[in-house]
N, C-alpha and C positions, 0 to 999 in steps of 0.2 A: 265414760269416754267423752273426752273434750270436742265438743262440734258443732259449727256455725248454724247457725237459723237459716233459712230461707233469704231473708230480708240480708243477714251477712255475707253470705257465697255473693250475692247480687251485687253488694257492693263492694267486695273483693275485686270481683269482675272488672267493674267500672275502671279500677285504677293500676287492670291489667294482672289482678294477684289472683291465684288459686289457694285451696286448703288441702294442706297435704297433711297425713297422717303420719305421726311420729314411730308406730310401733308395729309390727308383724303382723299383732293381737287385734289391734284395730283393724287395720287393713282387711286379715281375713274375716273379722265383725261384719265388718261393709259388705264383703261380698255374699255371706251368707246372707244377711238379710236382706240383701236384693234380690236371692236367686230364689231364698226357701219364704221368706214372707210373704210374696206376691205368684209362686207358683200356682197354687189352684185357678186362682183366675186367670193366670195368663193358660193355663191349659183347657180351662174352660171358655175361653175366649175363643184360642186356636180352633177348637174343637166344633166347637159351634158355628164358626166361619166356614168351617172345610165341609162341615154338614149339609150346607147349604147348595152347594158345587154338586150339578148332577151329571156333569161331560166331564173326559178330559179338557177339550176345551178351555173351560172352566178356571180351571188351578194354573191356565198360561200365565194371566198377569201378574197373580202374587207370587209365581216363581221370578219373573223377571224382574220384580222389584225386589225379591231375594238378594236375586244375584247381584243387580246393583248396591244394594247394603252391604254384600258379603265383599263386592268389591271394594267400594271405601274402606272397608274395614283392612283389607290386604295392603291398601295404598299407608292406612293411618301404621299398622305394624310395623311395616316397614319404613317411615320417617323416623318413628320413634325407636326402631332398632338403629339407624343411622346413627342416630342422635348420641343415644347410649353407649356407641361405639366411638365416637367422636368424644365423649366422656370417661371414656375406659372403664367403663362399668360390662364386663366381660358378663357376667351373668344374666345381666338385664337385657343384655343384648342377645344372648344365646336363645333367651326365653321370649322376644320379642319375633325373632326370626322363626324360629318355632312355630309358632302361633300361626304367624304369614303363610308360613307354608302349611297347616292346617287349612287355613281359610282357601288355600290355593286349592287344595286336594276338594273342599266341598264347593268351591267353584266349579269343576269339572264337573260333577253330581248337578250341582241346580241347573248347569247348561243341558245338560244329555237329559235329564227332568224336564226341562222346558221343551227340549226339542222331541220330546215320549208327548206330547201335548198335540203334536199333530197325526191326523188320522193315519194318514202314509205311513207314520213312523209306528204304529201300535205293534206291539210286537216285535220290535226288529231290533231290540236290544242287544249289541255287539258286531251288529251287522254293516256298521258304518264308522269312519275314524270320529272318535268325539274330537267335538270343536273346543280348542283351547284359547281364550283369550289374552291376545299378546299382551303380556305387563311389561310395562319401565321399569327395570329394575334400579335406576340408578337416577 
């Protein structure tokens, strides 16, 4: 598989170009070995962080900074499904929107997560409307 060094992505960058992958085969190369080459440690990492955590309390902030990562990510799905749409790439679009609203669904989970985080709330799971964060859709 054909692919730039480090020092070329950088300078791609500079003059505003990315590196795209020609082929399906590639594409899902990449992603495997982003997800399966580095799993142990990132589960060992996770795992080891969460270990640490002896309240709920605790687990408040890295939920919130969840939800903020999960939000960008809601925000970035959806440019790029715009985008695709605006390109008449129907599938890319279908599977971009998808996505968003995956990320939309475990948005609600990290919020009702984050708010299980205060004492009042221990327990009272269903007991209160979860809070939905109003998104721009457009």
């Amino acid at each position: 598989m054909n692919q730039p060094s480090r020092l070329m992505t950088f300078v791609y960058g500079l003059f505003g170009r990315v590196w795209a992958y020609e082929s399906v085969d590639e594409v899902r190369d990449v992603i495997a070995r982003n997800a399966f080459d580095t799993t142990a440690e990132r589960v060992r990492t996770h795992n080891d962080a969460a270990a640490k955590l002896s309240v709920p309390y605790a687990l408040q902030p890295g939920l919130l900074t969840l939800h903020d990562e999960l939000l960008d990510m809601w925000h970035e799905l959806k440019a790029l499904g715009h985008q695709a749409e605006r390109l008449n790439a129907a599938g890319l679009t279908d599977e971009c929107f998808d996505a968003a609203n995956s990320i939309r669904h475990a948005l609600r989970h990290v919020a009702a997560a984050a708010e299980e985080t205060i004492p009042s709330a221990f327990g009272a799971v269903g007991t209160r409307e979860p809070f939905e964060v109003p998104l721009i859709t457009d």
